[in-house]
N, C-alpha and C positions, 0 to 999 in steps of 0.2 A: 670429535666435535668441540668446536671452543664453546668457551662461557658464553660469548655475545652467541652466537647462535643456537644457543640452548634456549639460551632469554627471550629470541626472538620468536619461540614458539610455544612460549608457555601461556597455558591462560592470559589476555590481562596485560600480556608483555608485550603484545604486538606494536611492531616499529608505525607510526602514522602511516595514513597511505596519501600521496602525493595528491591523490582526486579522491571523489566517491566511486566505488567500483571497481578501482586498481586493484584492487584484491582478489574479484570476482572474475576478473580478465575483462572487465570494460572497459570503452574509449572514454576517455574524457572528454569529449564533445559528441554533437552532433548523435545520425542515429544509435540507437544500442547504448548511448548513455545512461546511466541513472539520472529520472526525473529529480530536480533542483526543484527546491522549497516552494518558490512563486509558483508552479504549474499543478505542483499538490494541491498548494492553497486554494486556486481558483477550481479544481477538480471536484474538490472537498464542496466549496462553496456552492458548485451546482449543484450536486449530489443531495446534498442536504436540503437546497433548496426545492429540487425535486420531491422529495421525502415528506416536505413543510406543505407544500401544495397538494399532494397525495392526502398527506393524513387530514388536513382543512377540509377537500373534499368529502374524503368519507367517514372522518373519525373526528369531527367536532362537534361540540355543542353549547350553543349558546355562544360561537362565536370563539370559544378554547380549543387549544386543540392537541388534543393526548399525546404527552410525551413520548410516552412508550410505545404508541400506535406509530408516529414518527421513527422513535429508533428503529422498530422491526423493518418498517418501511423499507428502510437505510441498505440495513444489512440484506434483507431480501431484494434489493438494486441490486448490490453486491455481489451476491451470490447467483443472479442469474445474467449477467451481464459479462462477468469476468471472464467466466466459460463459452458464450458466445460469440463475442463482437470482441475480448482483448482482453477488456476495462471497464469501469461506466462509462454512461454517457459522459461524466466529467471528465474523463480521463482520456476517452477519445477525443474531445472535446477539443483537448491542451494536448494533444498531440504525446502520450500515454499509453504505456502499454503493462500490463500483469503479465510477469514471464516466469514459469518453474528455472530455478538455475541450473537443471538439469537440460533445461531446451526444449522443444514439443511444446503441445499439448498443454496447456495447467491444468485439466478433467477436474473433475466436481470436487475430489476433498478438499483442494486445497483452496477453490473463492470461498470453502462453507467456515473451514478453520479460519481463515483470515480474516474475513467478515466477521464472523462472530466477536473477534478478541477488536478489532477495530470497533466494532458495534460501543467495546466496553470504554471507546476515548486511551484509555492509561495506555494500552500498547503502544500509539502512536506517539506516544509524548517520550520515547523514550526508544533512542536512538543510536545506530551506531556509527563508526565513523563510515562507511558506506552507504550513508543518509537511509540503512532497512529498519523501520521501525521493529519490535518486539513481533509486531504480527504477522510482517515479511520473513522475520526467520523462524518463527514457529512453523510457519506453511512452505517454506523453502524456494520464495518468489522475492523476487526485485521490480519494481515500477523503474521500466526505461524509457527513454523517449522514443518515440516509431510508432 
């Protein structure tokens, strides 16, 4: 084996990939892509929003409305949405999907891990070049578009 191909698979050494996904064996377009930054965003932005209207209703007072009643909110969208229907409703939304890289089914542990560590914000800030946040590869799912 040469050196370049040694280096090509060491931690840390990996060659760029040409798209997000290349790696994972996705298309660079169209379906079975990985979801691109704008359809997150706006994903995110209902999800949360849903979460904000949730906890308004049942968890405010005086017009505040608990933070942390919100987050669980969130992550309990999360968690019961992924397994059912895909995605959230954000995500179906924008045309979104939670997939195991394995293929099948994603079953329950893995919207409860992913959710949770999403729940915590820092996973997702922190990226690889496959656009899978920290909490995509803990729980072993990619968000593609379908």
């Amino acid at each position: 084996m040469s050196a370049a191909a040694s280096k090509s698979t060491t931690f840390g050494q990996l060659p760029p990939s040409r798209w997000p996904g290349e790696r994972l064996g996705l298309p660079n377009e169209g379906i079975r892509s990985v979801g691109r930054v704008g359809r997150r965003i706006g994903a995110l932005a209902i999800d949360w929003s849903m979460a904000y209207g949730a906890g308004a209703l049942f968890f405010s007072s005086d017009g505040v409305v608990n933070g942390f009643a919100v987050s669980g909110l969130f992550v309990a969208l999360q968690i019961v949405f992924i397994p059912t229907i895909g995605g959230s409703i954000g995500h179906r939304l924008f045309g979104l999907r939670v997939v195991p890289l394995q293929r099948g089914w994603v079953g329950v542990w893995r919207p409860v891990v992913r959710s949770v560590l999403l729940g915590l914000a820092v996973p997702a800030l922190v990226w690889d070049s496959d656009q899978r946040g920290f909490h995509d590869k803990v729980a072993g799912t990619v968000l593609i578009r379908g």
